[in-house]
ZAMARGU-4260 file (C-alpha; in steps of 0.2 Angstrom, whole numbers, plus 5000, padded with zeros to 4 digits):
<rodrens>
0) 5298/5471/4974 | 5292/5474/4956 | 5275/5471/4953 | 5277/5472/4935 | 5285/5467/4920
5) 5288/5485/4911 | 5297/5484/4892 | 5300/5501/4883 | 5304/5501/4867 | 5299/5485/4860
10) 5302/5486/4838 | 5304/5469/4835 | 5297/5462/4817 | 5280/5475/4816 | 5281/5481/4834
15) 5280/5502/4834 | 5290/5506/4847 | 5278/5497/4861 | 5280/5502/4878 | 5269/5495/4891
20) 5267/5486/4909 | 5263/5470/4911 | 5255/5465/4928 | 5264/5452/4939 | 5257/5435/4947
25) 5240/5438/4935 | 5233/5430/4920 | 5236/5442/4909 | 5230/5440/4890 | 5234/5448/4873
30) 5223/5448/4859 | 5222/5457/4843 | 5218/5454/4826 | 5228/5438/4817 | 5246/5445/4813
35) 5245/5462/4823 | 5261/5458/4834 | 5252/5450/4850 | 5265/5433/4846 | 5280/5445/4843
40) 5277/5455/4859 | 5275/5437/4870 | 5288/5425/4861 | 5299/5436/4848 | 5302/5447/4863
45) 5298/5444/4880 | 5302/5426/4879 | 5318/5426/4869 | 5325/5440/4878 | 5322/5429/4896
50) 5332/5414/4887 | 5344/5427/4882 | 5344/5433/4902 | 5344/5418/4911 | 5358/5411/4900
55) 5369/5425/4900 | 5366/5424/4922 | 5371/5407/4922 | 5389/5411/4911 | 5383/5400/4896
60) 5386/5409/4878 | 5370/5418/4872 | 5378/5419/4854 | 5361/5407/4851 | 5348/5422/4856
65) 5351/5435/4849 | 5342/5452/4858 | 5325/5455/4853 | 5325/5474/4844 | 5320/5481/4860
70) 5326/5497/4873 | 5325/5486/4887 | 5313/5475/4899 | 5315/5477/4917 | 5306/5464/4931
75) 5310/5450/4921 | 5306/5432/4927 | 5314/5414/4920 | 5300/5409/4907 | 5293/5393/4901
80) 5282/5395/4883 | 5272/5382/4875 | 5269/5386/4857 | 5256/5377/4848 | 5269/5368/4836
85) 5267/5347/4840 | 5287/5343/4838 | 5288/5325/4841 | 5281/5317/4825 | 5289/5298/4831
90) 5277/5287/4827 | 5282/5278/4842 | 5279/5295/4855 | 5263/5291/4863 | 5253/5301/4875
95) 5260/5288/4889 | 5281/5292/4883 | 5280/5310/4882 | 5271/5312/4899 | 5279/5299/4907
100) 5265/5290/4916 | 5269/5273/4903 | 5286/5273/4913 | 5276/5272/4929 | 5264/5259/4924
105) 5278/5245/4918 | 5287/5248/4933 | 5272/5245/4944 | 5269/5230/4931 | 5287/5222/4934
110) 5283/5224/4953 | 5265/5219/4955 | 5263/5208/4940 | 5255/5190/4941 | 5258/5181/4926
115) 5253/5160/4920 | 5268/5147/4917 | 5269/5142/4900 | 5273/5125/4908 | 5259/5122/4922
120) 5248/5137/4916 | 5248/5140/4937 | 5248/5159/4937 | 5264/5165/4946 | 5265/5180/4960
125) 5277/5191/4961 | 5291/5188/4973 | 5302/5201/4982 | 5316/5187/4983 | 5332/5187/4974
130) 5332/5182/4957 | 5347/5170/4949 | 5359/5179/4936 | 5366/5170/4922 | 5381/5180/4916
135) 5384/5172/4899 | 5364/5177/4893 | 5369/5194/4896 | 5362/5198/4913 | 5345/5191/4912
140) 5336/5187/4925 | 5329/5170/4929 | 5313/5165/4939 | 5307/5147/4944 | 5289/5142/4944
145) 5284/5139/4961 | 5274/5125/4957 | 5282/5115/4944 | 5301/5124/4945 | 5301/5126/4927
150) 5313/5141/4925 | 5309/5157/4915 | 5317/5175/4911 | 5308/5187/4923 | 5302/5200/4914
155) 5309/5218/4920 | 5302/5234/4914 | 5311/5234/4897 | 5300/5220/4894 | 5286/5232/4895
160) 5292/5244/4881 | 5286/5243/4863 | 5303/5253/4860 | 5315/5241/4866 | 5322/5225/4858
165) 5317/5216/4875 | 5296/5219/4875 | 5293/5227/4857 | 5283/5212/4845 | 5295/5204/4833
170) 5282/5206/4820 | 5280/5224/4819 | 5295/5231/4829 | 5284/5240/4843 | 5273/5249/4830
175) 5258/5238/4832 | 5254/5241/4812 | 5262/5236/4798 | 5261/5245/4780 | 5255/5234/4765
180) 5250/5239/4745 | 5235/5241/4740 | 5236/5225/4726 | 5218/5230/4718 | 5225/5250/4715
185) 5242/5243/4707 | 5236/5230/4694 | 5218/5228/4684 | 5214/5212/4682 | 5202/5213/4665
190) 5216/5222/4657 | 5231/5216/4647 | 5251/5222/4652 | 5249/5230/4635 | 5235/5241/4639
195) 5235/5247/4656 | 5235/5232/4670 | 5248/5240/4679 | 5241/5256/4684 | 5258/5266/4688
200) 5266/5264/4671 | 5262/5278/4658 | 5268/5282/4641 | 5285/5278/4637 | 5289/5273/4654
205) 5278/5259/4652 | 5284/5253/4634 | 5301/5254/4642 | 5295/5243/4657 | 5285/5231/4647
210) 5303/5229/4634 | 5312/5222/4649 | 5297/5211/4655 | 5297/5202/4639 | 5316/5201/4637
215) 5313/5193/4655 | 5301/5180/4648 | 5311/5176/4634 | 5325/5171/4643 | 5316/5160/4654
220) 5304/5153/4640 | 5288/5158/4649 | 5280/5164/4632 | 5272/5181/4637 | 5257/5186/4627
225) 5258/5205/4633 | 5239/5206/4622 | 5231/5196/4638 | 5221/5200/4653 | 5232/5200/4668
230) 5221/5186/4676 | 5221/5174/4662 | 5243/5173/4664 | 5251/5160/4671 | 5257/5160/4688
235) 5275/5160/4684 | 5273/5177/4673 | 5263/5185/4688 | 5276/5181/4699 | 5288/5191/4688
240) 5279/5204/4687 | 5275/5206/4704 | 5288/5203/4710 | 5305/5202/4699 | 5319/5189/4693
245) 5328/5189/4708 | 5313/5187/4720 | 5311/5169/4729 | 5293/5167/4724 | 5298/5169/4704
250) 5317/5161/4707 | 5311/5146/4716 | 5305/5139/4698 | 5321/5140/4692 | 5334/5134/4707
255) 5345/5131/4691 | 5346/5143/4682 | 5355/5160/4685 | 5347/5177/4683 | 5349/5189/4672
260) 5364/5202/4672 | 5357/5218/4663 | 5341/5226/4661 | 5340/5224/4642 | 5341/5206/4647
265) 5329/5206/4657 | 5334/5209/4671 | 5315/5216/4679 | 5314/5222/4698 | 5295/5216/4700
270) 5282/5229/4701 | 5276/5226/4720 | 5296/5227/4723 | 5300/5242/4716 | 5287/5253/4724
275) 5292/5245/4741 | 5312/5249/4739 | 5305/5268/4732 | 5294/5268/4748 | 5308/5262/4761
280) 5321/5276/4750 | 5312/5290/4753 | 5304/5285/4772 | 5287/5283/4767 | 5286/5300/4758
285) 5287/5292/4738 | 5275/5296/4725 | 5267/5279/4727 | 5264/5281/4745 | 5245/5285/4741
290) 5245/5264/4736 | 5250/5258/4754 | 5238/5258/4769 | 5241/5251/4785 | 5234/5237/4794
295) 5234/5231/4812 | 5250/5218/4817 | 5242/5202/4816 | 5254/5193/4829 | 5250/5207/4844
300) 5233/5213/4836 | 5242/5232/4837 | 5247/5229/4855 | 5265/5232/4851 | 5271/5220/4864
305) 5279/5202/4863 | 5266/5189/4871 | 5273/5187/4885 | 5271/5205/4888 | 5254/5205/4885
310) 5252/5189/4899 | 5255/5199/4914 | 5242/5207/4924 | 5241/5217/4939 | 5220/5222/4947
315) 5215/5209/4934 | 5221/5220/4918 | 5234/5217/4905 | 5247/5230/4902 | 5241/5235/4885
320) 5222/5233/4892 | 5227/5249/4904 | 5234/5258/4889 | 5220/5256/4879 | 5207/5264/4894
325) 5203/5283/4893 | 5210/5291/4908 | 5196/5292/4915 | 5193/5272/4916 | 5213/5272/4920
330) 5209/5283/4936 | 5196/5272/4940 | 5206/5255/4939 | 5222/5264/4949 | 5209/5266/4964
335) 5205/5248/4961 | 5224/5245/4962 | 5225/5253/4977 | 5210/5246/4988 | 5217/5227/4983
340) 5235/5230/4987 | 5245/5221/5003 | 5255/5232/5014 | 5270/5223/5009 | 5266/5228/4990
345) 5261/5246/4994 | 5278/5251/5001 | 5286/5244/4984 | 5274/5255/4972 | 5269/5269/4985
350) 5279/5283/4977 | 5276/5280/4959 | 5258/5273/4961 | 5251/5291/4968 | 5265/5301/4958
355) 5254/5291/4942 | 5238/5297/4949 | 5242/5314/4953 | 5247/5315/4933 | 5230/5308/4928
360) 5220/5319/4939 | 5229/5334/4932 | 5227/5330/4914 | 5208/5325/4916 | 5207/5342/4923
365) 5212/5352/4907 | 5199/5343/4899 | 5209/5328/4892 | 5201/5313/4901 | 5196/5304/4884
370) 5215/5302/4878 | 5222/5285/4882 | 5241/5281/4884 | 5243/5272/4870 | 5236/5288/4859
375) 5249/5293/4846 | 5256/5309/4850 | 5259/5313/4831 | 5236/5312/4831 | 5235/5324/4844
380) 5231/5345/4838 | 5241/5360/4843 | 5229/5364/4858 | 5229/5344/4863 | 5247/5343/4865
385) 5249/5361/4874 | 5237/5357/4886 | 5245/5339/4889 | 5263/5350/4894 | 5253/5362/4904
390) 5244/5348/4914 | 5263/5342/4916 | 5269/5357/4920 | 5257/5359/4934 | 5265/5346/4945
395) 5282/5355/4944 | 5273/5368/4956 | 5288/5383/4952 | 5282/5398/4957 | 5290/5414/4950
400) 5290/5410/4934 | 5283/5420/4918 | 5273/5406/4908 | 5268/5411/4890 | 5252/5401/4883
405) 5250/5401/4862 | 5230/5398/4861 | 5228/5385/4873 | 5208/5386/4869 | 5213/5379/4851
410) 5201/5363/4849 | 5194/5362/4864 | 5175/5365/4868 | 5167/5381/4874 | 5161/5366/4890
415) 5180/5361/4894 | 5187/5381/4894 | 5183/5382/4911 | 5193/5367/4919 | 5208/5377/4907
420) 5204/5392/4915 | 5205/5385/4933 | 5221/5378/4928 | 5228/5393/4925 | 5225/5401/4939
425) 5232/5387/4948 | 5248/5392/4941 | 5244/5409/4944 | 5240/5407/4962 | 5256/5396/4966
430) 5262/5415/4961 | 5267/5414/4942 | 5264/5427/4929 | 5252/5417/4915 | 5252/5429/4896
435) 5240/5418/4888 | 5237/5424/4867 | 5219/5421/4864 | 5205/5426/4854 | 5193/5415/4868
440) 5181/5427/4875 | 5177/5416/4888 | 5194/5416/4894 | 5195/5435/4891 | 5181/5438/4902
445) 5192/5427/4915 | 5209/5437/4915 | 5214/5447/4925 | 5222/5460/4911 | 5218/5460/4893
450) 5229/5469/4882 | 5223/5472/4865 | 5236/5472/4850 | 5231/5481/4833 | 5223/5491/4827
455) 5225/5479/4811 | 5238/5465/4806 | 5255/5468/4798 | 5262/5486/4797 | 5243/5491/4799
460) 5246/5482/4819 | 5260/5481/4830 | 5253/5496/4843 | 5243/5493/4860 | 5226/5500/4856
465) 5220/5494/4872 | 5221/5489/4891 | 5215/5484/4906 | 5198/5471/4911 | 5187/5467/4897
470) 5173/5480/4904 | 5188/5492/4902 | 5192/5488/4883 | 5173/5488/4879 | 5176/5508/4886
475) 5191/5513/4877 | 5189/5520/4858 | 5202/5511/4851 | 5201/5496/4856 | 5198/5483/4841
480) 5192/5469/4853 | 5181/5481/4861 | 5173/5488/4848 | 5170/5470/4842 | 5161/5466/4860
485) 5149/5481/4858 | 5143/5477/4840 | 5128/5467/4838 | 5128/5450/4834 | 5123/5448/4816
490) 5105/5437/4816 | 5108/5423/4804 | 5099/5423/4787 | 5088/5410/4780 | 5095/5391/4782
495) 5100/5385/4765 | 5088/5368/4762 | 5101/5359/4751 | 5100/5354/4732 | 5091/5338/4738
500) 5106/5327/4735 | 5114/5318/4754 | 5128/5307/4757 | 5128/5293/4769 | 5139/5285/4780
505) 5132/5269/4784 | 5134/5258/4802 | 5154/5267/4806 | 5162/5261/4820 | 5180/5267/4819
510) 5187/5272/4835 | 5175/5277/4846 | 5160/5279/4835 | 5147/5269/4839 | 5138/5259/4824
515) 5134/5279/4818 | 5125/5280/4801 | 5120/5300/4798 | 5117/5309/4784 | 5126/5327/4775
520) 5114/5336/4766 | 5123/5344/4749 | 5124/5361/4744 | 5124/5364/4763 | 5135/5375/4777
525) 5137/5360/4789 | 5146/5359/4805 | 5152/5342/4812 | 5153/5348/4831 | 5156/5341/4848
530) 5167/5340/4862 | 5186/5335/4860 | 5187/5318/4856 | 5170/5314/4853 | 5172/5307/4837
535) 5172/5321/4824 | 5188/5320/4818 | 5185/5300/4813 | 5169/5303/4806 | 5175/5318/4793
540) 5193/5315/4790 | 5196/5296/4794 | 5180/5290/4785 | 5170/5302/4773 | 5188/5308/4768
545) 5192/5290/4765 | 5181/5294/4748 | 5197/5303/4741 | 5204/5289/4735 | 5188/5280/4730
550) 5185/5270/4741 | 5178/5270/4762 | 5185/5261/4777 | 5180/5262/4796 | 5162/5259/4790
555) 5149/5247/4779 | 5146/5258/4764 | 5145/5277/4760 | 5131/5281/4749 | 5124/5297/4736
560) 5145/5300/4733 | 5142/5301/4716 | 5134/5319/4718 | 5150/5324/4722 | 5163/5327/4708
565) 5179/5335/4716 | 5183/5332/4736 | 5196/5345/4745 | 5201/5341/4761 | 5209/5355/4773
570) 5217/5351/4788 | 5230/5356/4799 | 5245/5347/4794 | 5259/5353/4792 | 5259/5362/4773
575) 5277/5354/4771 | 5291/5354/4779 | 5302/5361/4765 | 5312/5375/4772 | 5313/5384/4751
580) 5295/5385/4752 | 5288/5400/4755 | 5270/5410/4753 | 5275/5416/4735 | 5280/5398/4728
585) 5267/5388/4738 | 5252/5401/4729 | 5260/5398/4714 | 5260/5418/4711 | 5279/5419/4712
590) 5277/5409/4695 | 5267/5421/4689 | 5279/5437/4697 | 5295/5429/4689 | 5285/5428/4670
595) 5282/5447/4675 | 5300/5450/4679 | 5305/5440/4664 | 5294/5452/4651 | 5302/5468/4657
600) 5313/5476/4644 | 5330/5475/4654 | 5327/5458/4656 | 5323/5453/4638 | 5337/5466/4635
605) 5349/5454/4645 | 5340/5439/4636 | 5334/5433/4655 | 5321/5421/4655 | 5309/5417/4672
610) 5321/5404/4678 | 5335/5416/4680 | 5323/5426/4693 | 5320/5409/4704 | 5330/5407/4718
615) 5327/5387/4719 | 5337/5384/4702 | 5354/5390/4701 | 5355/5405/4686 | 5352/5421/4696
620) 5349/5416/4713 | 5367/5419/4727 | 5377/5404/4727 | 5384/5407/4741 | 5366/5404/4752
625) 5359/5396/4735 | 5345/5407/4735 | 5339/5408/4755 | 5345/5424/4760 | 5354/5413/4775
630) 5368/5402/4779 | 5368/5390/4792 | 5383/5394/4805 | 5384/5375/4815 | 5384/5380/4834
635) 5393/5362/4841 | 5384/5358/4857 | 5371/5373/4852 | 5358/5372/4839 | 5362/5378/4822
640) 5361/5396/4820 | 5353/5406/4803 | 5367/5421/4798 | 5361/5433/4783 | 5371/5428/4769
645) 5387/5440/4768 | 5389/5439/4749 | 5371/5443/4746 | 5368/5453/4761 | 5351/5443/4763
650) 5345/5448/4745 | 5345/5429/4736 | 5349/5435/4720 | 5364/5442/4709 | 5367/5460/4707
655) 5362/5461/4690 | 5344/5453/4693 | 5343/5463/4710 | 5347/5478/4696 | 5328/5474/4686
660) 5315/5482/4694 | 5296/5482/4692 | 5287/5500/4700 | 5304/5503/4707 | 5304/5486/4717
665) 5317/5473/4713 | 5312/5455/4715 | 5321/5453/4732 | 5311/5469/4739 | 5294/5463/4732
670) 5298/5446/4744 | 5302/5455/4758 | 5284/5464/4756 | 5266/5459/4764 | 5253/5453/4754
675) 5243/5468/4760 | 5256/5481/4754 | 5258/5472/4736 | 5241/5474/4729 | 5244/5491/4723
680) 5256/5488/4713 | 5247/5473/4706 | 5230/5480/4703 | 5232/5479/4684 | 5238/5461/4683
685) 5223/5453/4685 | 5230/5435/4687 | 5239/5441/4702 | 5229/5452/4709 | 5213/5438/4710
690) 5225/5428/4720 | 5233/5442/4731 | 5215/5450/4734 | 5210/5433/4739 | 5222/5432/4752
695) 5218/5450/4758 | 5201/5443/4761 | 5206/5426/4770 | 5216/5435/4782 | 5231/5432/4778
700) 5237/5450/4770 | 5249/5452/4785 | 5260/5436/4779 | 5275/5441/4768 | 5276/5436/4752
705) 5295/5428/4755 | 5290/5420/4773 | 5294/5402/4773 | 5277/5391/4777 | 5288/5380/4791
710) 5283/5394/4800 | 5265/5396/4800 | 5253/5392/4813 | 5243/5377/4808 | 5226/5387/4807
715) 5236/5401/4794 | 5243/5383/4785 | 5224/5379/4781 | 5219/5395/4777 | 5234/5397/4763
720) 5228/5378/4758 | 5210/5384/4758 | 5213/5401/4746 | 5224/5390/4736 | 5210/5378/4730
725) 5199/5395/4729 | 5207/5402/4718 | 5208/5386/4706 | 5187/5388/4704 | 5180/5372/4698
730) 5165/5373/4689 | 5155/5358/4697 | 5153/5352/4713 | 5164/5354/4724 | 5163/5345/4743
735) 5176/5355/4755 | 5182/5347/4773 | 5188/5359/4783 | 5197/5355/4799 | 5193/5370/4813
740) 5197/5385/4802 | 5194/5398/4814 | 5209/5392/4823 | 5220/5406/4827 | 5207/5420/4823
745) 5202/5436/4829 | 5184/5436/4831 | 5183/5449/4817 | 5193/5440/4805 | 5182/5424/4808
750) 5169/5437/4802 | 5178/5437/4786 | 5182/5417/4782 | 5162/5416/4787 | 5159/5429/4770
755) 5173/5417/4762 | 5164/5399/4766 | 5147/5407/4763 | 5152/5412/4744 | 5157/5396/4742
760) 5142/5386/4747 | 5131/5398/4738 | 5141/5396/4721 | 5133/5377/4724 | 5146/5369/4733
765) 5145/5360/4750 | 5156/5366/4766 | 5158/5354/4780 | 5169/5361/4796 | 5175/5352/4812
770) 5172/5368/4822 | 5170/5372/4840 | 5169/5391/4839 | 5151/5396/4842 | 5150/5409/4831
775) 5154/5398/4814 | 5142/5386/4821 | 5129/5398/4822 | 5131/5403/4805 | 5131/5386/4798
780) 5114/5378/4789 | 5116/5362/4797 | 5124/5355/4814 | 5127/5334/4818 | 5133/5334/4837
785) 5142/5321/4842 | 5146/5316/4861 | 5140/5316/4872 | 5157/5316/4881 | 5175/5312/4872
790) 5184/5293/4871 | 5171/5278/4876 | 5158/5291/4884 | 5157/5300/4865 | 5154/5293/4848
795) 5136/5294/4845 | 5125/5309/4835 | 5118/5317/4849 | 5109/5330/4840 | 5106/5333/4821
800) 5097/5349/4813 | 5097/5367/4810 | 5105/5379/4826 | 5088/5384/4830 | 5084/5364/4833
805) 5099/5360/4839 | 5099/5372/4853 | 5084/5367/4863 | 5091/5349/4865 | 5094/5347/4883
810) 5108/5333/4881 | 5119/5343/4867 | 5132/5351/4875 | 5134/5361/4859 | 5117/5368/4857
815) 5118/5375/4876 | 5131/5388/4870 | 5123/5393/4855 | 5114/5406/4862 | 5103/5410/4848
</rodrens>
């Protein structure tokens, strides 16, 4: 039997001809600067060409996977990857749907639960009897009270699902929030309509809006004076201009009289109406979406279940009580469950009571016992949600199977890597193959096999410069990783003090936080650190965040804001979802390339102007791919698949613009470029070049300029956001939030954002990060731990002061890996 997995040949994207053996049934992991080839090798090849295999074995069309550019892989396995990409952004997935253990609780909950008789108010057991069917109520299933008969539906486990007609609260369809406006951000009371009382009218727009309000008035006599202060109008006239002629607050003064028919006749929509029926148009993605905020369902207090629901208990805890405990707690209360049952009930729930258990266990295991069922999948991060599918994968116990792992370390503290670790030698053990891409030393030091990818990123990568155990690497001359291992770690300079200024957060309690009031010194490097789920996230991007837009929630008041005079957030969202946009026209440089292009002599020759060189706008882009390069072939039952676009053969634009050349590039060419390899010919526009040697020196010289941004990890994402507002230099005080910016990165390019942040903070602004890597945290001037554990068991400031102070406190889990 093959012992390995041997590919020869490998070319696919940067990949210089790689052959190599990967070792079976280890953990084996690849490493390598950001963008050398280490996700190529493991998913653009060794992963698509097993889908490819294992489809073409079973007699299914592999027209979907196309080969990898590679000679040939020998000693393949069937493979499972999971990518750091969270999929599901329903804002009904929760942690208790995807993993399925919410479909084990209502069934244990339509089984065991007790529940009171609206009539009596006895409680009712649950009986194993037969239940009477009414067949013109559409099969539902009646119960009778045994103490005072009264009959009521029995509630099945649809009743316990927020997502179906039967359990989901009538108020808020399942959701458990519903959205409002923001009244105060919309209208100002002190001022007239004339002069600004309705905040989203500008210029002519609102002489045009402010024409039909009056025609309105006219035709109902309400005598508008357009000169007065909003609060000083009449009733009447606010209701028409909140909400419109055809509203039933404004109509029901006039039952009698019939609207008008045109707009020039005043015919007005209402203000508050025509932002909700914008907002509803465009799913909650309009312009004025920044007015809306969401607030807790008032009739299940953001339980998302019908009251009846709610009722039901089982070990002396609701449904929604149980989806509300961290996992943890839920582990605890499922023992409980357990030690109370009959013998009778435990034959009913046996199976799926210790199947739910099992599931718990596992996931607490990889370092996720503070998530709770009822968590939003759409709030978790990349390395949450991939190591929820490994902990699920984990009960499948396949063996023979090649699992690849995309930084599985992503967000989780230096303390939980070691449960990770031990589960993936679980897998390993059951006799898998684990490829893990990780930049963790931790979990380096733990494989069985690193293989080191480089030397640099790009067309400067894409060739093994290393192998063998970590020791080995630290041995080998060209080994990036190992050369980085030998270097001594850079002493940390003098601690900045601050300019003096602080903001406060005063008394929060959102979440988990408890009644925290902790101050950020300005002009500072901070780090908010702690373990997952300890509260860090809340604290920067839910409540000092919250400042964006002028004013705080989660907590009693933030104070010293006023030091600050422009806020940038960071995070890892998703930079948009837009499949045109791409590195060039997200930076804002492919403006700058196309007035290039434009000023050439050919094109003013052929009188071209910059549109012509855009491949958004129709003029000189293909027509036939409208400018992507790509059409879309539809697949049927098979997912759609991207075909170079036969007119344009890929180029996006018409001959004659493909025809214009600048330093004997044409604008398609220029696209297909890396960042890295343009600056040459850029030196001498200085514009460009600022921006494209800022890149360069953020990491991200490897990307192409034509790459679309759907495709970019989340922690490349943030970096492109964080060069962007870089490059836009403010003169004054600038207070940045950054959300793990180390994510995805080597640890010599975290070396280079550190220079980055540095320059940033020393130019007088203030850096905050959410950041679990030691080596950021140790270069930071100021650290505010939070924990001391993640869910309930976290949300207090454990530790507060510079890393020298920070790391001989005993109960911060942070400081104890500091190692300074």
């Amino acid at each position: 039997m093959r012992d390995t997995i041997e590919i020869i040949g490998a070319r696919e994207h940067n990949l210089k001809n790689v052959s190599l053996h990967i070792p079976k049934h280890k953990l084996v992991l690849l490493t390598g600067p950001s963008g050398s080839g280490k996700s190529t090798l493991a998913l653009d090849t060794l992963q698509r060409e097993c889908q490819r295999q294992y489809m073409e074995s079973m007699g299914m069309t592999t027209d979907a996977y196309s080969k990898p550019k590679v000679d040939s892989i020998i000693g393949l396995s069937p493979s499972i990857s999971i990518g750091q990409h969270v999929t599901n952004r329903n804002p009904r997935s929760t942690v208790g749907t995807i993993t399925d253990m919410y479909t084990y609780l209502r069934l244990i909950f339509e089984k065991l639960g007790e529940r009171p008789c609206p009539n009596c108010h006895q409680t009712i057991f649950p009986t194993i009897d037969k239940e009477s069917y009414e067949e013109e109520t559409g099969f539902k299933q009646f119960i009778q009270c045994p103490n005072c008969q009264h009959r009521l539906e029995k509630l099945t486990r649809s009743h316990f699902s927020f997502n179906k007609q039967e359990g989901a609260c009538p108020s808020c369809d399942g959701l458990g929030k519903k959205v409002d406006i923001r009244i105060e951000s919309v209208f100002h009371e002190d001022l007239s309509i004339k002069f600004g009382a309705v905040s989203i009218w500008k210029g002519a727009y609102s002489d045009y809006q402010i024409n039909i309000v009056q025609a309105a008035a006219d035709y109902y006599d309400l005598g508008l004076d357009i000169n007065q202060p909003l609060k000083d109008l009449d009733d009447r006239i606010r209701e028409l201009l909140f909400y419109g002629v055809e509203s039933e607050h404004f109509s029901s003064h006039f039952p009698d009289k019939k609207p008008p028919k045109t707009v020039s006749g005043g015919k007005f929509e209402g203000v508050l109406t025509g932002i909700w029926r914008r907002y509803k148009e465009k799913d909650g993605q309009s312009g004025e979406a920044a007015l809306f905020y969401s607030k807790t369902c008032p009739e299940c207090d953001g339980k998302r279940l019908k009251e009846d629901s709610r009722q039901v208990k089982v070990a002396n805890a609701s449904i929604t009580d149980v989806t509300s405990f961290s996992l943890e707690e839920m582990k605890d209360w499922l023992k409980q469950l357990e030690h109370a049952l009959q013998a009778a009930d435990i034959t009913i729930v046996d199976t799926f009571l210790h199947d739910l258990q099992k599931k718990v266990t596992r996931i607490i295991n990889v370092g996720l016992g503070y998530l709770s069922l009822e968590r939003q999948t759409i709030t978790l991060s990349g390395g949450e949600s991939q190591r929820l599918r490994l902990a699920s994968i984990l009960g499948s116990a396949l063996t023979g199977v090649l699992y690849i792992l995309d930084e599985p370390t992503a967000g989780l503290h230096p303390k939980d890597t070691k449960g990770l670790v031990k589960v993936m030698k679980e897998l390993r053990d059951l006799g898998n193959t684990v490829l893990v891409i990780e930049h963790d030393l931790e979990v380096m030091r733990e494989a069985d096999h690193v293989i080191d990818i480089g030397p640099g990123a790009g067309k400067y990568g894409g060739t093994v410069v290393g192998q063998g155990t970590l020791q080995e690497l630290m041995e080998q001359e060209l080994s990036i990783t190992g050369a980085h291992l030998k270097e001594q770690r850079p002493t940390p300079g003098l601690r900045r003090m601050g300019n003096g200024h602080q903001v406060t957060v005063h008394h929060a309690t959102k979440h988990n936080l408890k009644d925290v009031t902790v101050s950020f010194p300005l002009g500072c490097f901070i780090s908010v650190t702690g373990v997952s789920g300890s509260g860090k996230s809340t604290l920067v991007f839910d409540i000092l965040a919250s400042m964006e837009n002028g004013y705080y929630e989660g907590c009693d008041k933030i104070t010293g804001f006023e030091a600050v005079e422009n806020l940038i957030i960071v995070n890892q969202s998703p930079l948009t979802r837009m499949q045109r946009s791409n590195i060039a026209t997200y930076s804002e440089v492919f403006i700058l390339i196309r007035n290039l292009f434009a000023s050439l002599p050919e094109a003013k020759e052929q009188k071209l102007t910059p549109k012509d060189f855009s491949f958004n706008t129709p003029g000189g882009r293909c027509e036939h791919c409208q400018g992507l390069g790509f059409v879309t072939t539809n697949m049927h039952f098979l997912p759609d698949v991207e075909v170079t676009c036969p007119v344009c053969k890929g180029n996006r634009f018409k001959e004659h613009i493909l025809a214009i050349t600048f330093k004997g590039k044409s604008i398609s060419e220029l696209l297909d470029l890396s960042i890295e390899e343009s600056l040459p010919l850029f030196r001498d526009h200085k514009k460009i070049a600022i921006i494209v040697e800022l890149l360069c020196e953020i990491g991200l010289g490897y990307l192409n300029w034509g790459q679309s941004v759907t495709t970019l990890s989340g922690g490349e994402g943030q970096r492109l956001k964080l060069a962007k507002e870089l490059y836009k230099e403010k003169s004054n005080h600038t207070l940045y939030l950054l959300d793990e910016p180390s994510t995805g990165l080597h640890p010599g390019d975290v070396e280079k954002l550190l220079l980055l942040l540095n320059r940033l903070v020393d130019a007088g602004n203030t850096v905050i990060v959410v950041e679990h890597n030691s080596e950021v945290i140790r270069q930071t001037d100021w650290i505010i731990d939070l924990g001391p554990e993640g869910g309930d068991a976290g949300g207090e400031i454990i530790a507060q002061g510079t890393p020298e102070e920070v790391s001989t406190i005993k109960a911060s889990h942070t400081g104890a890996y500091l190692q300074l």
